[in-house]
C-alpha positions in Angstrom: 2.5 8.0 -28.8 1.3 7.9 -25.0 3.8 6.5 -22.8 3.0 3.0 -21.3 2.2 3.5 -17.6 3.6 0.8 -15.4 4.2 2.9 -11.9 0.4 1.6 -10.5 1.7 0.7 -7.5 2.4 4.2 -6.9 -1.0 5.3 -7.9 -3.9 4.4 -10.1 -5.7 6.3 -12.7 -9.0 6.7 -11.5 -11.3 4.8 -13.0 -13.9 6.1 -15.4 -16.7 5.0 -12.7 -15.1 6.5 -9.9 -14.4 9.8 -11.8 -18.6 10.2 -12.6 -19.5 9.5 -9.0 -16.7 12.4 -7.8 -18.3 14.9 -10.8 -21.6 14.2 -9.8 -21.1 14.8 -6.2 -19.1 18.0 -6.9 -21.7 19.4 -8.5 -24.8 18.2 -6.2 -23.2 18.7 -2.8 -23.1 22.2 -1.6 -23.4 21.9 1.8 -20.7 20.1 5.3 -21.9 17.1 5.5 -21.4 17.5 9.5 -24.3 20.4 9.0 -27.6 18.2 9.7 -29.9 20.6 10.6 -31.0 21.4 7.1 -31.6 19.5 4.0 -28.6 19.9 1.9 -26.2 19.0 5.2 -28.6 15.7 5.2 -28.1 14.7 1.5 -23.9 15.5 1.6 -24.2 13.5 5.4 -25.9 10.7 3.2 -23.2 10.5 0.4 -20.8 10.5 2.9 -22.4 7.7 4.9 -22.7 5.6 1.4 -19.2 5.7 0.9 -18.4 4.8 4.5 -20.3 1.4 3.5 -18.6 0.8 0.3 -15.7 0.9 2.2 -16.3 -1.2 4.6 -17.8 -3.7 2.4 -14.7 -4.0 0.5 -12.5 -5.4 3.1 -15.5 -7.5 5.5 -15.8 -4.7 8.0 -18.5 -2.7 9.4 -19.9 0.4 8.3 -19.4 1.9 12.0 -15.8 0.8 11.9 -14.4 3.2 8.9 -12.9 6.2 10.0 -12.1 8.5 7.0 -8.6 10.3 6.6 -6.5 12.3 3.9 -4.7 8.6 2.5 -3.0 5.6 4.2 0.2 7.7 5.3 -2.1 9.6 8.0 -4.2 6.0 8.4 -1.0 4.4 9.6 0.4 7.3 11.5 -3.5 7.2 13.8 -3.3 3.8 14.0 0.3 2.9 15.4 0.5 6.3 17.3 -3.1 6.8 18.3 -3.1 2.7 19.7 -0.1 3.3 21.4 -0.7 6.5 23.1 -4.0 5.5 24.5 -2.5 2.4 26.0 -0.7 4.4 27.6 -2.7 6.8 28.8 -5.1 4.3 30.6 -1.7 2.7 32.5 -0.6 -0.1 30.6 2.9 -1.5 30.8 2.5 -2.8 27.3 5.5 -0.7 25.5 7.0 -2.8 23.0 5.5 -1.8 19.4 6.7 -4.1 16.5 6.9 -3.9 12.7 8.9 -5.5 9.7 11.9 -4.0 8.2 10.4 -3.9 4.9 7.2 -2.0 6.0 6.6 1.5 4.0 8.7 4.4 5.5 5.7 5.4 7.0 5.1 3.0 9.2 8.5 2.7 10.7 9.3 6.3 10.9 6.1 6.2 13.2 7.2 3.3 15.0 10.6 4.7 15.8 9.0 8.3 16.8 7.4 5.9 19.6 10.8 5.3 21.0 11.1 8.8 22.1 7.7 8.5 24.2 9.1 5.7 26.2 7.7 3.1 23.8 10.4 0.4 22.5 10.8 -0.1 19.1 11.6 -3.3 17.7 12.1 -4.1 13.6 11.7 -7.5 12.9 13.7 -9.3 9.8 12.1 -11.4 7.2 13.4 -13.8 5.1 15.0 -13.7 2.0 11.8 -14.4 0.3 10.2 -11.1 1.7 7.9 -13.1 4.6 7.5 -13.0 8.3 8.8 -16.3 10.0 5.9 -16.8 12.2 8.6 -18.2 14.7 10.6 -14.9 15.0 7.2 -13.0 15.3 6.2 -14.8 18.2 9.3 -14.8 20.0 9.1 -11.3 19.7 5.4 -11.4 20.9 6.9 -13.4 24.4 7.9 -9.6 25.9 4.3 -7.7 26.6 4.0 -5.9 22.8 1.3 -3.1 22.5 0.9 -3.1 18.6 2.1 -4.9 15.9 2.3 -3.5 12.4 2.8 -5.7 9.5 1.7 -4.7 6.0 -0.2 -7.2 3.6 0.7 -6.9 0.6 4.5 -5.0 0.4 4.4 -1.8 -2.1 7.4 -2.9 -3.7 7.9 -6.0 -4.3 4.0 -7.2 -3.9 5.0 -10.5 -1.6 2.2 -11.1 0.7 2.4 -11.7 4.4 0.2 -14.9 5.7 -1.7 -12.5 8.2 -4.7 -15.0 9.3 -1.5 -17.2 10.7 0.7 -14.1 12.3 -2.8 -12.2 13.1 -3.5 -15.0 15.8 -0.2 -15.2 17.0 -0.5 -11.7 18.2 -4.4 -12.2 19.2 -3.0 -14.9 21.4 -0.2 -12.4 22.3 -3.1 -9.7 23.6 -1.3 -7.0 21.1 -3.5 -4.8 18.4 -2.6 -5.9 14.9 -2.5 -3.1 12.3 -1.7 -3.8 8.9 -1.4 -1.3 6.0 -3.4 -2.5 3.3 -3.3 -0.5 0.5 -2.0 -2.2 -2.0 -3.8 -5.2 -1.0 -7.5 -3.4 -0.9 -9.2 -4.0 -4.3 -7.0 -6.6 -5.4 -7.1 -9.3 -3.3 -9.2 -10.5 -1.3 -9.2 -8.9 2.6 -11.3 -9.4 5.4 -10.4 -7.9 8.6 -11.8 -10.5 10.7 -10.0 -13.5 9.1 -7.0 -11.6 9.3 -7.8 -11.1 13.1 -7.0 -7.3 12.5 -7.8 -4.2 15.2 -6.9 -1.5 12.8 -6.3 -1.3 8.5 -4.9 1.6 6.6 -6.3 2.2 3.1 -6.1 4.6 0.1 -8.5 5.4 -2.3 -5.9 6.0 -4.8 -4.1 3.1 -4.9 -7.7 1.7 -6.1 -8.6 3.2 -8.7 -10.0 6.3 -7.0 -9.2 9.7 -6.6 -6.1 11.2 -4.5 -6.2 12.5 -1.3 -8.7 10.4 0.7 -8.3 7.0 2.7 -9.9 5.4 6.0 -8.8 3.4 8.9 -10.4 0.6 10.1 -10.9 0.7 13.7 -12.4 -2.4 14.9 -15.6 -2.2 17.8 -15.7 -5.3 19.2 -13.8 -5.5 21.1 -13.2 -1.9 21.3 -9.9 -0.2 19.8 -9.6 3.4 21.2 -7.1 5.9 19.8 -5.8 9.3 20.6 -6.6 11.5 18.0 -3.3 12.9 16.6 -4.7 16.7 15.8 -7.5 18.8 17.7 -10.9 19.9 16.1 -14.6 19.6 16.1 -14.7 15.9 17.1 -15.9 14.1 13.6 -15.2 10.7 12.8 -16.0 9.8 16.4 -14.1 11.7 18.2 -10.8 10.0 16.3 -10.1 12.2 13.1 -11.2 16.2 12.9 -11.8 18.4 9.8 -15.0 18.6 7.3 -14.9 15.6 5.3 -14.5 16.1 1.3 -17.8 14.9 0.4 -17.3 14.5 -3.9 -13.6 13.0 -2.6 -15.6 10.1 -0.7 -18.3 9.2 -3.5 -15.1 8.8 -5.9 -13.4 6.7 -3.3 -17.1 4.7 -2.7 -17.6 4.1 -6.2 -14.1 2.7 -6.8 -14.4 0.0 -3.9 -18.1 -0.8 -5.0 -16.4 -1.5 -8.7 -13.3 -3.8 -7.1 -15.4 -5.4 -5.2 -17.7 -6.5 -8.1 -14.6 -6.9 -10.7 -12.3 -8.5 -8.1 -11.4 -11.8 -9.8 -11.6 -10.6 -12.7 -8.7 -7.9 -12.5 -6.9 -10.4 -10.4 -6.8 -12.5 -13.7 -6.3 -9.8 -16.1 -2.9 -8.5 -14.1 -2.0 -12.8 -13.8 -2.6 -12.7 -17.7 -0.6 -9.4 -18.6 2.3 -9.9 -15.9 2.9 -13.8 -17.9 3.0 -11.7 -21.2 5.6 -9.1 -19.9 7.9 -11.9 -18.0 7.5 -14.3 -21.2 8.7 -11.4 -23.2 11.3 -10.1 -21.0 12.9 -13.5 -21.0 13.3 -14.0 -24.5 14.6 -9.9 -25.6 16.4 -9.8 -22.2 18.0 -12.4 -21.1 19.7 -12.9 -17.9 16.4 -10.7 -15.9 14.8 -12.3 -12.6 12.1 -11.2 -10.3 12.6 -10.6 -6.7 11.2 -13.0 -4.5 9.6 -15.4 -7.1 8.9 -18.2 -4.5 7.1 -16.1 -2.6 2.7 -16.0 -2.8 2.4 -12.1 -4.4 0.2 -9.7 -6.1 -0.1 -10.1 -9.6 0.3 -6.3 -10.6 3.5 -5.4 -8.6 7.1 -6.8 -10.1 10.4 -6.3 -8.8 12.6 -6.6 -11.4 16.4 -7.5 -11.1 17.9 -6.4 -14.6 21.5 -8.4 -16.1 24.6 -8.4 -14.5 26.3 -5.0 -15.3 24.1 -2.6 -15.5 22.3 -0.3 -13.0 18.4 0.4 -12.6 19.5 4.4 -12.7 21.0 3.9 -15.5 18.9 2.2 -17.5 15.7 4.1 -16.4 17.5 7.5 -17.7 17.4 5.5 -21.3 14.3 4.2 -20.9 11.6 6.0 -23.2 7.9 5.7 -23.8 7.5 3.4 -20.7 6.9 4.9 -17.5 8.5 2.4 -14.7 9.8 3.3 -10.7 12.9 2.4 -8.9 11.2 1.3 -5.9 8.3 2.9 -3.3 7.6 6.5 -4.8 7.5 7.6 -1.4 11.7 7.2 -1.4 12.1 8.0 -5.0 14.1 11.4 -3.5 16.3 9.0 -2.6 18.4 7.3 -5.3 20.2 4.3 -3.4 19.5 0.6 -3.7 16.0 -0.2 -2.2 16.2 -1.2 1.4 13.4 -3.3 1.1 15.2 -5.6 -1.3 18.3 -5.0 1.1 16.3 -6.1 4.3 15.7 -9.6 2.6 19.8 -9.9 1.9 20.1 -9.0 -1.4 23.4 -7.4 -1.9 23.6 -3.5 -3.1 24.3 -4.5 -6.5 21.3 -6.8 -6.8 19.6 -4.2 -5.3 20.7 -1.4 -7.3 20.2 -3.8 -10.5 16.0 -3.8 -9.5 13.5 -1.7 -10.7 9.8 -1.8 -9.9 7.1 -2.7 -13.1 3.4 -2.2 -12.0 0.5 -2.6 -14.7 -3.0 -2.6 -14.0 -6.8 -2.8 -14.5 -6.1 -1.0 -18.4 -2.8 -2.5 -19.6 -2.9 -5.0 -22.4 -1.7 -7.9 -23.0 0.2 -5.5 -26.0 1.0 -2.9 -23.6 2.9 -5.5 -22.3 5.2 -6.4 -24.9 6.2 -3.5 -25.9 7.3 -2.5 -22.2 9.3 -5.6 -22.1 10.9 -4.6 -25.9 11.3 -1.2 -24.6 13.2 -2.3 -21.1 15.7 -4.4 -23.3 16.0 -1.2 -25.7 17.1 1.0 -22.8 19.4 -1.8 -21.3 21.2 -1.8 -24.8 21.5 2.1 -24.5 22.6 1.8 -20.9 25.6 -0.7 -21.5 26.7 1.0 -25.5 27.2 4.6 -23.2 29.2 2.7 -20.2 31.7 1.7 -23.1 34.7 3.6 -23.2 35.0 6.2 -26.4 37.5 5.8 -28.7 40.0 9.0 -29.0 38.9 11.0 -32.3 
């Protein structure tokens, strides 16, 4: 039997949709699509410029503003380094740059690299429900800050950050907001203007596209400028060199065209199948909880504290047929308590008790039980091989 993939929030399958448009293109485009002077640059130039607007459409922005990159790790590296270097560069004093303790490694690995550039780094708490207190934000804000960073929907725990409220707090500030949104991209709602945003990371596959391709929005007006963080020919305005993958982008385009069109209703199918799983979960394994319940989150991201006495580790080395993470795959080499549940006080045994269950767009309600009866099955297996042996 195929195992029961609940790990989306790592990455997506890509959608059947997504898969013909990347297919197609791979086998129509033979030419760079930075080659214009002949037909066949023009018609890979064209496929490129149609994903560019699917893109853009997708989270409110326009279609000049999308700058396309390798995935939302390099999107967020541009953004907060490439902001804060050209502020520089043109003589501002602005050197504070500011982020959320919870944010993806990422993000504050590329905030603290700042600090070595003269920049001042500063990691702002959130409270135990996973949220910014605007408060804190803006008494950060009161020292001149060059960039803020603060993700929108959190990768693994899926609370969701109230960014109209905190984007005009740093508007008012006269700070660029950047905000990683690729979780949030395709399953929520997002517009960059309402959230009052200069710059937004995405990644295609984290939406039901294929790997290796994202974009950053880089808002025009007014004008966000950004040092480059490699040398080339200049494409993607001057911001991001290399030849763009072509068949890459139409995947990517046709998967924002189909959330866009199917946003509500995947948002209600992950509300529908995330009931099922916690309705089942209480009744064959009692004593669960989910991290941060009282706090507004995505509907396809759970962080799942487990019964007193047993560990996540353990339990995921029992668990069989259901394929579930520990936390962000991008620390899964590192097998200690999530610091993103530690950053909103939960103590290393509540943290070490969590795991991270993620369904999406083709889980079933069905899938869903029998995840839930095969989590208590593996917590059973967990707590009969802590018991001591009796002596033969």
């Amino acid at each position: 039997m195929t195992a029961l993939y609940f790990d989306h929030a790592a990455t997506t399958p890509c959608d059947p949709r997504a898969r013909k448009a990347l297919l197609d293109a791979l086998e129509q485009e033979n030419a760079n699509p930075h080659s214009t002077t002949h037909a066949s640059g023009r018609a890979a130039a064209q496929m490129v410029e149609q994903a560019r607007a699917d893109v853009a459409a997708l989270i409110g922005a326009d279609t000049r503003e999308i700058i396309f990159t390798s995935g939302a790790t390099e999107s967020n590296n541009l953004a907060i380094k490439g902001a804060a270097r050209h502020l520089a560069s043109m003589g501002s004093v602005r050197r504070r740059v500011i982020t959320l303790a919870t944010e993806h490694k990422c993000v504050l690995q590329s905030v603290s690299d700042l600090g070595a550039e003269g920049f001042e780094p500063v990691i702002l708490p959130v409270q135990p429900d996973g949220r910014l207190a605007p408060e804190v934000l803006a008494n950060a804000l009161a020292t001149p800050t060059a960039l803020v960073s603060i993700c929108t929907a959190n990768n693994e725990t899926g609370v969701l950050q109230d960014m109209p409220l905190l984007g005009g707090l740093v508007q008012e500030a006269g700070a660029l907001l950047h905000s990683d949104m690729a979780q949030a991209a395709g399953k929520v709602e997002v517009d960059v203007r309402t959230m009052k945003l200069a710059l937004g990371s995405i990644s295609a596959h984290k939406l039901y596209g294929p790997k290796g391709v994202g974009a950053l929005y880089v808002r025009r007006n007014p004008r966000v400028r950004l040092q480059p963080l490699f040398s080339g020919g200049g494409q993607e305005r001057g911001f991001r060199s290399g030849t763009l993958p072509g068949f890459l982008l139409a995947g990517f385009g046709a998967a924002c065209r189909v959330a866009r069109a199917e946003l509500a209703q995947d948002r209600a199918h992950l509300a529908h199948v995330q009931a099922v799983l916690l309705d089942r979960l209480a009744a064959v394994l009692p004593g669960c909880c989910v991290n941060a319940t009282e706090a507004p989150r995505l509907p396809g991201i759970i962080s799942l504290r487990l019964p007193a006495g047993v560990q996540a580790t353990d339990v995921v080395g029992h668990l069989s047929g259901v394929e579930v993470s520990l936390g962000s795959a991008c620390s899964s080499a590192v097998l200690e308590p999530s610091y993103v549940l530690r950053a909103m006080g939960l103590s290393m045994d509540e943290a070490g008790r969590s795991l991270r269950l993620s369904p999406g767009r083709f889980t079933s309600a069905a899938d869903a039980e029998r995840a839930a009866e095969g989590l208590a099955q593996a917590v059973q297996r967990a707590r009969a091989a802590d018991q001591p042996q009796p002596p033969r």
